[in-house]
C-alpha positions in Angstrom: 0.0 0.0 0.0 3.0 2.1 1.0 4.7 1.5 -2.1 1.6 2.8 -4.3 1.5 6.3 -2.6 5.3 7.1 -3.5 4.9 5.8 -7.2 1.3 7.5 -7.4 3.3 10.8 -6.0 5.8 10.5 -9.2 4.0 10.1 -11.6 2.1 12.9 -10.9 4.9 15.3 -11.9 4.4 14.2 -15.3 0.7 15.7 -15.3 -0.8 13.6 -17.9 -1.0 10.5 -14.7 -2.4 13.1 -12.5 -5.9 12.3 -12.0 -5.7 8.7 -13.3 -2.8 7.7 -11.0 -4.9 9.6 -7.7 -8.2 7.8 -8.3 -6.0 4.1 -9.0 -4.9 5.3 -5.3 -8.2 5.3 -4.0 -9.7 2.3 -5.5 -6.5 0.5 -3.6 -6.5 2.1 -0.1 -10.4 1.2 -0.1 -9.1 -2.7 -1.3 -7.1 -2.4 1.7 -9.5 -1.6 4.4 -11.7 -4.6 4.9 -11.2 -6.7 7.9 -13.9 -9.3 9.5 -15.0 -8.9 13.5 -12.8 -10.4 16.2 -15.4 -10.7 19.0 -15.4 -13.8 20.1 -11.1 -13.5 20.3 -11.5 -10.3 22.1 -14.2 -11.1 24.6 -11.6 -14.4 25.4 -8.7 -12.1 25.8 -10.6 -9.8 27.6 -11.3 -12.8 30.5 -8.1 -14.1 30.5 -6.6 -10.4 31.2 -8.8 -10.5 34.4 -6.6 -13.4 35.7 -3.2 -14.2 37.2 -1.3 -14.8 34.4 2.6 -14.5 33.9 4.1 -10.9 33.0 4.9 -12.1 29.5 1.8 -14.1 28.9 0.2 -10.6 29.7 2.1 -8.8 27.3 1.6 -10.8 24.4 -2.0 -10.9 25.4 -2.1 -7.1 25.8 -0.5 -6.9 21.8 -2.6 -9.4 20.7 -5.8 -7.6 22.1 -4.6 -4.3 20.2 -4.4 -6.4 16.5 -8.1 -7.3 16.8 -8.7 -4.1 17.7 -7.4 -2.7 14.5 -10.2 -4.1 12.3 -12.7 -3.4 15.2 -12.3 -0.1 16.9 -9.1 1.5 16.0 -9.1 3.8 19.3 -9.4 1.1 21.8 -6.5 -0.5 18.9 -3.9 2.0 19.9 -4.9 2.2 24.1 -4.2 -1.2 24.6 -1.2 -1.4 22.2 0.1 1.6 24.7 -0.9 -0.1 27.8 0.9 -3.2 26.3 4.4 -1.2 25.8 4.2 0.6 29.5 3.2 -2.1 30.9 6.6 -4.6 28.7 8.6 -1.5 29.8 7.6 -1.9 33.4 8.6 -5.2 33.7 11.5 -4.8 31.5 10.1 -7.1 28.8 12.5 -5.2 26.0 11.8 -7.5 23.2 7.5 -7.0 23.9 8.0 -3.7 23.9 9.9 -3.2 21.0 7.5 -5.9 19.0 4.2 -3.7 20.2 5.8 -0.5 19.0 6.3 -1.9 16.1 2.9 -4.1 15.5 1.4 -0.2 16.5 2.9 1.1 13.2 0.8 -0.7 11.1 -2.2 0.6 12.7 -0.7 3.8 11.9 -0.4 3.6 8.6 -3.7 2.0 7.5 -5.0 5.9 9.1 -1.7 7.5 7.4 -0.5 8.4 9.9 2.9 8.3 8.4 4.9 10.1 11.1 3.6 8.2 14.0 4.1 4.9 12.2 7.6 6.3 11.6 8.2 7.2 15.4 6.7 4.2 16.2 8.9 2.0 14.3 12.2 4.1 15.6 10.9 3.5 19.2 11.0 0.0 18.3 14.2 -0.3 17.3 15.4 1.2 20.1 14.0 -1.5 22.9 15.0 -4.3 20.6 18.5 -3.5 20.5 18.3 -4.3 24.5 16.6 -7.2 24.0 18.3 -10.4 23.8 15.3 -12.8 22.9 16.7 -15.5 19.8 14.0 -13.9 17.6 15.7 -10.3 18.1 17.5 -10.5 14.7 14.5 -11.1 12.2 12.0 -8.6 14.1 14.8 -5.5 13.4 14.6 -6.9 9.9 11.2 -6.5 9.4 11.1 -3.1 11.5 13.6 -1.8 8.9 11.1 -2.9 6.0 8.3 -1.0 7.5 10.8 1.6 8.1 11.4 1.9 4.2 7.7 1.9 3.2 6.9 4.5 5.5 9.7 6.7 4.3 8.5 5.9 0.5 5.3 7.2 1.9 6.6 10.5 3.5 8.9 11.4 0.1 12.1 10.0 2.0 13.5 8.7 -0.6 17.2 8.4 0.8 15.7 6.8 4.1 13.3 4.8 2.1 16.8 3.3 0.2 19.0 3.7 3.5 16.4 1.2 5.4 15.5 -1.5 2.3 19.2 -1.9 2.5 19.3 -2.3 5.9 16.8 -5.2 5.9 18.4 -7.1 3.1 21.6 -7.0 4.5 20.1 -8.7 7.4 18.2 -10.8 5.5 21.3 -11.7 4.0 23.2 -12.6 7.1 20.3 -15.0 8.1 20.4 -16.3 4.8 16.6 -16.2 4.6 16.4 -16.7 0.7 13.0 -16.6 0.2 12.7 -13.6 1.9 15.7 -12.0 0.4 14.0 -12.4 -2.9 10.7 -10.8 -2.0 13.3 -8.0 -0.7 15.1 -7.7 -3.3 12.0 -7.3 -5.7 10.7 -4.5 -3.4 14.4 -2.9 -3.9 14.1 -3.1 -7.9 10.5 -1.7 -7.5 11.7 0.9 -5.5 14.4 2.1 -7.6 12.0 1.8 -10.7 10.0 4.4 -8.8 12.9 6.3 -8.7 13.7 6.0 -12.2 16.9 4.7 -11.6 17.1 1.9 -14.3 20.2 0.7 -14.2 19.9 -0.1 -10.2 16.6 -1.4 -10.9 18.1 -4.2 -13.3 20.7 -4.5 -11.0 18.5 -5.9 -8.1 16.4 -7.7 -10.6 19.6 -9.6 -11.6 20.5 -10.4 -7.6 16.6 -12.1 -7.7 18.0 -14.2 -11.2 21.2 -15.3 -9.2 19.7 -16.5 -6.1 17.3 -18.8 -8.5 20.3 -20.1 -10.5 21.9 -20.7 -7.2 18.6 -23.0 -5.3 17.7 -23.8 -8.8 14.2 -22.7 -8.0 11.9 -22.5 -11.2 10.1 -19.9 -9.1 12.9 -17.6 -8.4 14.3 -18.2 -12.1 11.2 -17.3 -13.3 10.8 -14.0 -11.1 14.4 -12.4 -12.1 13.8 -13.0 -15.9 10.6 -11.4 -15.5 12.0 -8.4 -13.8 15.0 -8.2 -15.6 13.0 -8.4 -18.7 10.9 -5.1 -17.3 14.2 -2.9 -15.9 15.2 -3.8 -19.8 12.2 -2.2 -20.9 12.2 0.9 -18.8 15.2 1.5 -20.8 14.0 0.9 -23.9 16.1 -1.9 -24.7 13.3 -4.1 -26.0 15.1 -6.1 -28.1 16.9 -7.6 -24.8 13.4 -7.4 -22.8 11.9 -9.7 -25.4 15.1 -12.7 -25.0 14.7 -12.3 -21.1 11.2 -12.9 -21.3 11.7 -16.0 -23.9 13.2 -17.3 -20.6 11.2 -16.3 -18.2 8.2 -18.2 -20.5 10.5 -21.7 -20.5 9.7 -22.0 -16.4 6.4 -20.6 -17.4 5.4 -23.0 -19.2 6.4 -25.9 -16.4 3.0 -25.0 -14.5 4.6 -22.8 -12.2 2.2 -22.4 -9.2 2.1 -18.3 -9.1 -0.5 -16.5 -7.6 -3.4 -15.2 -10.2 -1.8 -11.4 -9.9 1.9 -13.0 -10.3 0.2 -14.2 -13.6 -1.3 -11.0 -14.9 1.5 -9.3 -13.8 4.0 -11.4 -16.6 1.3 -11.0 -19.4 1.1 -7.4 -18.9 5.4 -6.8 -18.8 4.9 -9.3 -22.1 2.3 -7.6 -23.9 4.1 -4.3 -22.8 7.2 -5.5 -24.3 5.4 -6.4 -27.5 3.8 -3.5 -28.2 7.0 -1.1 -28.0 8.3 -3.9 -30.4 5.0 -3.4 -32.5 4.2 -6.9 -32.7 0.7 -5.7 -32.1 -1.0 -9.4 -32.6 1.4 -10.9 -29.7 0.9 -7.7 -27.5 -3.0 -8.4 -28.3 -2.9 -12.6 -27.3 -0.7 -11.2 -23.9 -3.1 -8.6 -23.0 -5.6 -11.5 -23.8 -4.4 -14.0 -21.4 -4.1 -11.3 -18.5 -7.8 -10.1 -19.3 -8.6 -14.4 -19.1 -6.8 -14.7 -15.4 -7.8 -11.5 -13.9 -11.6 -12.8 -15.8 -11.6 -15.9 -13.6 -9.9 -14.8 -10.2 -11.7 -11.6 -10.4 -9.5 -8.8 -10.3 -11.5 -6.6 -11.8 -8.8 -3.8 -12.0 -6.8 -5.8 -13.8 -9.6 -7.1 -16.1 -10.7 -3.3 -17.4 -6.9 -2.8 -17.8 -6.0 -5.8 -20.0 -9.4 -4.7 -22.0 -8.2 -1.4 -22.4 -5.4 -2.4 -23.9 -6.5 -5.2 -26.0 -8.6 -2.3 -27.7 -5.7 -0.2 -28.3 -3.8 -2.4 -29.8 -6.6 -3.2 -32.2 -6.4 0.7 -33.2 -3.2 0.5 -33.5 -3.5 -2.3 -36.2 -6.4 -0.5 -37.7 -8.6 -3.0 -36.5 -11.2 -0.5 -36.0 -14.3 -2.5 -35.7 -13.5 -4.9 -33.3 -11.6 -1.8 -31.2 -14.8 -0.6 -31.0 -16.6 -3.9 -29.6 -13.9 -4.3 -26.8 -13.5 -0.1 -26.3 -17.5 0.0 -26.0 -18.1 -3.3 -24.0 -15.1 -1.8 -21.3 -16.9 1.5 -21.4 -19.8 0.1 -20.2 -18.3 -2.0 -17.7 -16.3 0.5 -16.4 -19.4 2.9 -15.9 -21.0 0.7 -13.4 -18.1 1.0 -11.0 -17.5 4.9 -10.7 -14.0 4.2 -11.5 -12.8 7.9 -12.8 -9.2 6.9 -13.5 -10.4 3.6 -16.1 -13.1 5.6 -17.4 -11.2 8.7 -18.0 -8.6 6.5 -20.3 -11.6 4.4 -22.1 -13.1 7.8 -23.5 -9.4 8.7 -24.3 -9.4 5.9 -26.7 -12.7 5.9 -27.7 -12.0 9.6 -28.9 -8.3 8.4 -31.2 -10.0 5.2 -32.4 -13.1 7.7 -34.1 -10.3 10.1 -35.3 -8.1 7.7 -36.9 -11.1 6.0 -38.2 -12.3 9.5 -39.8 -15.8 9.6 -37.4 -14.9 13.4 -36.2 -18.6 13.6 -34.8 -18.0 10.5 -32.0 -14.1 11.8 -31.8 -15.4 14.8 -30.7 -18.1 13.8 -28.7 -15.7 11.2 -26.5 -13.3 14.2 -26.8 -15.7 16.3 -24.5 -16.2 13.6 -22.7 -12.7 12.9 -21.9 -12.2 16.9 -21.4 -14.8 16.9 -18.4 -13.3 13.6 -16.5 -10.2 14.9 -16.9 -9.6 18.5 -15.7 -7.2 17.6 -13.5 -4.7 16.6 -16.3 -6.3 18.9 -19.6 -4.0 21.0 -20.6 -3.7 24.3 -23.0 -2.8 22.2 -25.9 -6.0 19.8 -25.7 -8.4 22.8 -25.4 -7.3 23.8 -28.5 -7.7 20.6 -30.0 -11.0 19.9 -28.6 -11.9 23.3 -30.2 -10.0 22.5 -33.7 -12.3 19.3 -34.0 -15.4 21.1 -33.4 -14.6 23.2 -35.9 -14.0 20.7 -38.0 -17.2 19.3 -37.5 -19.1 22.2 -38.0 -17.8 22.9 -41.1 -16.1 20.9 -43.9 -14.6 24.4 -44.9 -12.0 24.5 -42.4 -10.1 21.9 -44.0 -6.8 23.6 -43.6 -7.3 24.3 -40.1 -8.0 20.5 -39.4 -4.3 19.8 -41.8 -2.5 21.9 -39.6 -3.8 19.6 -36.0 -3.5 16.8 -38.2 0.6 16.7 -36.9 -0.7 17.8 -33.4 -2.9 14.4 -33.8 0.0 12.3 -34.6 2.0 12.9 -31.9 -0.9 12.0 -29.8 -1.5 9.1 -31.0 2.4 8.7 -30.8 2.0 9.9 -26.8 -1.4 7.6 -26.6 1.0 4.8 -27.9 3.5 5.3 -25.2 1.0 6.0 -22.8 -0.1 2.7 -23.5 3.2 1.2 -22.7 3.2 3.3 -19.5 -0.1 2.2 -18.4 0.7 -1.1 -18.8 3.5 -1.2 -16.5 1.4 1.6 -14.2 -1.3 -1.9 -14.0 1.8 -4.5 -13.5 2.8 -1.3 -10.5 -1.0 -1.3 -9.1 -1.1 -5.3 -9.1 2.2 -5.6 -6.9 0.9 -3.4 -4.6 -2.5 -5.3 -3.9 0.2 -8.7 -4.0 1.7 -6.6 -1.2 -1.2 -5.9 0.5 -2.5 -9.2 0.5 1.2 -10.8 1.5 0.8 -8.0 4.6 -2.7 -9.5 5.3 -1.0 -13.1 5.7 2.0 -12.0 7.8 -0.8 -10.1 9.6 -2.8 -13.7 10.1 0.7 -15.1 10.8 1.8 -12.6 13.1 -1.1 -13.1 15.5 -0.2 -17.4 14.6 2.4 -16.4 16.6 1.7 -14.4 19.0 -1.3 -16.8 19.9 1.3 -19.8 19.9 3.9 -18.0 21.9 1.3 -17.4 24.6 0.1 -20.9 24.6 3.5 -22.1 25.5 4.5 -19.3 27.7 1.1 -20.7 29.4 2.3 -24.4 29.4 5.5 -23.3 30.9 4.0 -21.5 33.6 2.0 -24.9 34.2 5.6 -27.1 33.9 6.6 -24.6 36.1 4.6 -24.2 39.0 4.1 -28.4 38.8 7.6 -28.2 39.4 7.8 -26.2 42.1 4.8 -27.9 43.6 6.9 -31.2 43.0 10.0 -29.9 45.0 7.8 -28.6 47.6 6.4 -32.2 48.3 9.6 -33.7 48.3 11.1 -31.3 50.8 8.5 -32.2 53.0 8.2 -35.6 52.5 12.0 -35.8 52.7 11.7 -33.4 55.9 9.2 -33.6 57.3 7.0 -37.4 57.3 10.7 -38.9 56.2 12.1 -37.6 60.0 9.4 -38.0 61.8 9.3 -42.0 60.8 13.0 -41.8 61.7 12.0 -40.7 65.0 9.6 -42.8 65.9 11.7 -45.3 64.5 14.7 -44.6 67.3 12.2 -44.4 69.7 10.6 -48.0 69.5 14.4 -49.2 69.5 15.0 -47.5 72.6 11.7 -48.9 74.7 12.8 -52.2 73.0 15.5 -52.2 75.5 13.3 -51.6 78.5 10.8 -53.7 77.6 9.7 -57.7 78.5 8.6 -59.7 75.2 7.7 -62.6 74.4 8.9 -64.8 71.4 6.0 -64.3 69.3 5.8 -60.2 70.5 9.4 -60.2 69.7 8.6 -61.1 66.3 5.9 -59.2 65.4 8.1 -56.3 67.0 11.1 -57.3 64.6 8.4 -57.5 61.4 6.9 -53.6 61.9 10.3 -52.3 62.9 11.2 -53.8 59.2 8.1 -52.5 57.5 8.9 -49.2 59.1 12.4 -49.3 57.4 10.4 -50.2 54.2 8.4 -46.9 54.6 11.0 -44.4 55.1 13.3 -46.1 52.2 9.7 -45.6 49.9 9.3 -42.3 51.1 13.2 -41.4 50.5 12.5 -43.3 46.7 8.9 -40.8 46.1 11.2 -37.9 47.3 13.8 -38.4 45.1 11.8 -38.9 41.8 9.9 -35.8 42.8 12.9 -33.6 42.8 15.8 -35.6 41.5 18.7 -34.2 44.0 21.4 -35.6 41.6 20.2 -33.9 38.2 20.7 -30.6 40.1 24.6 -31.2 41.3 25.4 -33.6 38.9 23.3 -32.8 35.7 20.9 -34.8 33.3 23.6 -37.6 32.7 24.3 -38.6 36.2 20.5 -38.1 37.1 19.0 -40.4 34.2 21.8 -43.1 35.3 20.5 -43.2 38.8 17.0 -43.2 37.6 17.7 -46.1 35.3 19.7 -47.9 38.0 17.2 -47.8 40.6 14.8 -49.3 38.2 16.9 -52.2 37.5 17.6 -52.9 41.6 13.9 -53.1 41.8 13.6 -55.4 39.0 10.6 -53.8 37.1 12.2 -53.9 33.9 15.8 -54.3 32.6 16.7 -50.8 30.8 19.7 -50.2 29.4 21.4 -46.7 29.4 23.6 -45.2 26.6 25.0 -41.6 26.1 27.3 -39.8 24.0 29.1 -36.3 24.0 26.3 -34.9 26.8 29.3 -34.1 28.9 30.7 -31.7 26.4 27.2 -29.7 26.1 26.2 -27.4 29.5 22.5 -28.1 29.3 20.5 -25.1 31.9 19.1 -27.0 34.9 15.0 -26.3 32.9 16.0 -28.1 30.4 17.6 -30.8 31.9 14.5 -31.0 34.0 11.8 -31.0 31.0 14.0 -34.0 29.2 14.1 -36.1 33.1 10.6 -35.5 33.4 10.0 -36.8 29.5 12.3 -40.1 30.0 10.2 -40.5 33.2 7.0 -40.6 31.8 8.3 -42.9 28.5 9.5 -45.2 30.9 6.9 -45.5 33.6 4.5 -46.2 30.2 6.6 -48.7 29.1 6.7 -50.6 32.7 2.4 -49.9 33.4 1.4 -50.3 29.6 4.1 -52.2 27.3 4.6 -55.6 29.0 8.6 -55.3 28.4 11.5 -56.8 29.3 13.8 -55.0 28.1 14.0 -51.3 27.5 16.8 -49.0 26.3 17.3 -45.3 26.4 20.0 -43.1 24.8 21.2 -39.8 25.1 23.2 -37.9 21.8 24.8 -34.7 21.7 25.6 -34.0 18.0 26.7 -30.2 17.6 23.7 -27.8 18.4 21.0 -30.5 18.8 20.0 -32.9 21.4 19.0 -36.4 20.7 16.9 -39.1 22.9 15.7 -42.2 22.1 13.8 -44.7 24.3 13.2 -48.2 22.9 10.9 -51.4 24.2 10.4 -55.1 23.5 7.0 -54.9 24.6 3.8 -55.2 22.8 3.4 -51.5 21.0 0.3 -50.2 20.3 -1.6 -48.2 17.3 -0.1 -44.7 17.5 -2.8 -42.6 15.6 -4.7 -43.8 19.5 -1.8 -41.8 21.3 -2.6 -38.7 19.0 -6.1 -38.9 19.4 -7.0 -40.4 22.6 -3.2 -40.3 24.1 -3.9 -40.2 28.2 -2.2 -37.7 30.5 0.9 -39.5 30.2 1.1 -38.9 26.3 -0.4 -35.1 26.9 2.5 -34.4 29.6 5.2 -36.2 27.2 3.7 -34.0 24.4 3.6 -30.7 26.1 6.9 -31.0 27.5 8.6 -31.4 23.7 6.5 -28.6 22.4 7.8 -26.5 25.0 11.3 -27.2 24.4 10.5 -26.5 20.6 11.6 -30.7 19.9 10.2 -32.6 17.4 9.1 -35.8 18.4 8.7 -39.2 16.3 6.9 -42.2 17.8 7.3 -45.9 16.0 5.4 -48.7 16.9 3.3 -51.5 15.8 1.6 -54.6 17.3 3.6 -56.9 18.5 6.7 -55.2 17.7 7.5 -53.3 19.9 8.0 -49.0 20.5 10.5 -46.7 19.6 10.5 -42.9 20.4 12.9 -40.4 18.8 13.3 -36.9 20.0 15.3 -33.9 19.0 16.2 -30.5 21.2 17.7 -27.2 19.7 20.5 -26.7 22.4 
């Protein structure tokens, strides 16, 4: 959207694109402004706002509250985006802050609201550079993009360039390629804008070596497109037209572009043609962009290609059928109000009539064309509009009529090239709503995020307080119960001493003394699996040893423990926790649930990543049951690896057996 404003504001110094260029404006800020009700979301938010929730589950709640605002009730949009940056900056939450500043910007510039969006955004990067949250890095990236379109937007152009560059030299160092294309595209695009050719190539060409590089058709097929329309910017058409012969080969592999990606290659095509004057392949190009804006329904794009499909016909001298597809698009393009498409139809309604010789309809499409346009009617076409009536008035003026006949031709000479300019004006128009509907997704998938970053934050804050709750319990089990049994223990020893028995009293003495022993070493046993003292001096090695030893002494189930380069990785004492706590539960399901004998877990350290694997001889089971009907066992296992970010892989079959692979970023 951002984008459209600074080309709109270019190509207004020209004049003629005044008017037409505003209105194209218009019809795309309106495009941009539809949104659906978030209620339901809100009203949720709202209640879970009203509870005791974690600092940064309140955040991300608090910027997640503002985005459904936006389409909703843009006032109450920016209060809570504001209470949602005091309230990070209170609590020193620097990467929240930073990310609600910057979320706020877009909410600034859908009211353009440039320079708030642009203090915004500057605020933004400000808290993120004290941040050191791992997602740090790509947020700046995108702050710097939104930096650059606002800039485009205020007439900056040397921030607007200073920024883009910015972000595609971070995109660059995270190696992000397909995002380093899409930036590079916005680079040529901006430099297109300002009508620096050569630069545009330039970045066209980076887009062409990235796809030679993956191999992409995709990529390929994007630089020899835009290659081919930085050629034809400079009027080297010649070369336009072999770049798009290339661009055609991927083409023609059923390349699976969006519907605007495909109008937006007919139109650079049929422009190419045209300036060529091979006016029956610009026509079939024009064609095919009119049939795929037809059946998607981009109705812009459909008066557009039908516009110039009559043209062309003018061109060739084609004049009845020009008039079919001129008339049927006039038509059309009444119905919608559209100023800009119907100021340009009457345009060429009023050259096809002249160059046909029918002065009466040139002029009468001439005054037509005169009252749309008064933004953009100059001197020069008053006096023609006033030459043709005289003309029509009276066949005695024939010399006056000779001497605009020259005037004439270098309209239709201008009309030609206005053509070619309109053409690339559409292919313009249709990146921007591309633009606007890629903002819409990373829109959807910014508040993807934001929802499953809150979902975890929430599960951790569950792990969390179970495992406090869990140390608490062993502490006083350990403590408390454990001394007291002790106690009483040492106590029934010493009357022992002072006391007459029999044999049989003796005995039944000697049996609860021993089941007493039996209590305190079970308590000592539910202690220690509660809060593992080993895993916290010793770490995850030494603690999964002892757990896996203590199972074999009690004969439940031989395991077998393997581990491998652990000891040259410091794993934090949360993590090592989560990964006890998963090998806990895998194991107490193989002992309750697999009928086993034999069990073996291992432990792999392999540069950044963290690899366990627990394997059974027992009876397995159907795993699509664990996924859909999994108990709390499988829930907790689950829970635990999503909120280490793992990936985990479970194999099993009857009869054969389980194996479960999983895999930590360390």
């Amino acid at each position: 959207m951002i984008f459209i404003m600074r080309f709109v504001y270019l190509q207004t110094k020209s004049g003629a694109m005044n008017l037409r260029c505003f209105v194209l404006l218009l019809i795309a800020i309106v495009a941009g402004f539809r949104s659906d009700a978030q209620t339901s979301k809100i009203d949720s938010l709202i209640h879970l706002l009203k509870t005791e929730i974690p600092d940064t589950i309140r955040a991300n709640s608090l910027r997640l509250l503002a985005t459904y605002y936006e389409s909703v009730d843009t006032e109450k949009s920016e209060q809570t985006y504001q209470e949602s940056i005091d309230f990070s900056k209170s609590k020193k939450l620097y990467f929240e802050a930073g990310t609600a500043y910057f979320e706020r910007s877009f909410l600034y510039q859908a009211q353009a609201k440039y320079r708030e969006a642009e203090l915004s955004l500057d605020s933004a990067i400000l808290f993120l550079d004290l941040s050191n949250d791992n997602r740090t890095l790509l947020r700046k990236t995108l702050v710097y993009a939104a930096l650059s379109n606002v800039n485009k937007s205020l007439n900056n152009y040397d921030k607007a360039i200073e920024y883009q560059l910015k972000a595609n030299d971070l995109y660059e160092k995270q190696q992000a390629t397909s995002s380093l294309v899409k930036a590079y595209i916005n680079t040529s695009i901006l430099y297109k804008e300002l009508r620096n050719f050569e630069q545009q190539e330039n970045y066209s060409r980076k887009v062409l070596a990235i796809g030679k590089k993956t191999k992409d058709d995709n990529q390929l097929f994007l630089g020899y497109t835009y290659i081919a329309y930085a050629l034809s910017e400079q009027l080297k058409n010649k070369e336009a037209a072999t770049y798009l012969d290339s661009a055609k080969t991927y083409f023609k592999k059923g390349l699976n572009l969006q519907a605007d990606m495909n109008i937006s290659f007919f139109l650079i095509s049929g422009s190419v043609s045209a300036k060529l004057k091979k006016y029956d392949e610009a026509y079939s190009e024009f064609k095919k962009a009119y049939d795929y804006a037809e059946a998607n329904k981009y109705t812009f794009s459909k008066y557009q290609s039908l516009l110039q499909m009559g043209n062309m016909r003018t061109f060739q001298k084609r004049y009845e059928e020009a008039e079919t597809i001129l008339l049927n698009a006039y038509s059309e393009i009444q119905k919608t109000g559209e100023l800009a498409q119907k100021n340009i139809v009457l345009e060429y309604l009023s050259n096809l009539y002249k160059d046909w010789g029918k002065y009466d309809k040139a002029l009468d499409y001439y005054k037509k064309f005169i009252d749309v346009s008064d933004s953009i009617t100059n001197i020069q076409n008053q006096e023609l509009a006033a030459t043709l009536e005289k003309k029509y008035e009276s066949e005695k003026k024939e010399a006056i009529i000779q001497q605009q006949e020259s005037r004439l031709q270098q309209r239709k000479t201008m009309n030609f090239l206005f053509g070619g300019g309109l053409a690339a004006l559409s292919v313009i128009l249709i990146l921007g709503y591309r633009t606007y509907h890629q903002k819409q997704k990373l829109q959807k998938q910014r508040i993807s995020e934001l929802e499953t970053e809150q979902r975890l934050n929430a599960a951790q804050a569950v792990i969390k307080g179970e495992e406090q709750e869990r140390a608490r319990l062993a502490k006083d089990l350990h403590d408390g119960l454990s001394g007291m049994l002790s106690g009483v223990k040492y106590s029934l020893q010493d009357m022992k001493g002072n006391l007459i028995m029999t044999e049989e009293n003796r005995q039944a003495f000697e049996r609860s003394m021993d089941m007493l022993d039996s209590s305190i070493k079970e308590m000592r046993r539910v202690a220690h699996n509660m809060m593992p003292e080993v895993l916290a001096r010793y770490g995850l090695d030494a603690a999964l040893r002892d757990y896996v030893a203590e199972i074999n002494h009690a004969g439940l189930l031989k395991v077998v423990y393997q581990s491998m380069g652990i000891d040259q990785k410091e794993i934090e004492h949360s993590t090592g926790l989560t990964i006890y706590r998963i090998v806990q539960e895998l194991l107490n399901n193989v002992i309750k649930h697999a009928q086993a004998s034999e069990a073996l877990v291992q432990l792999l350290v392999e540069n950044d990543k963290l690899i366990v694997n627990v394997e059974d001889n027992g009876q397995g089971f159907d795993t699509r049951l664990s996924e859909e009907k999994g108990g709390m066992g499988w829930r907790n296992i689950r829970s635990r690896v999503e909120l280490l970010n793992g990936m985990i892989d479970i194999q099993s079959s009857a009869g054969s057996g389980t194996s479960v692979n999983i895999e930590f970023n360390i």
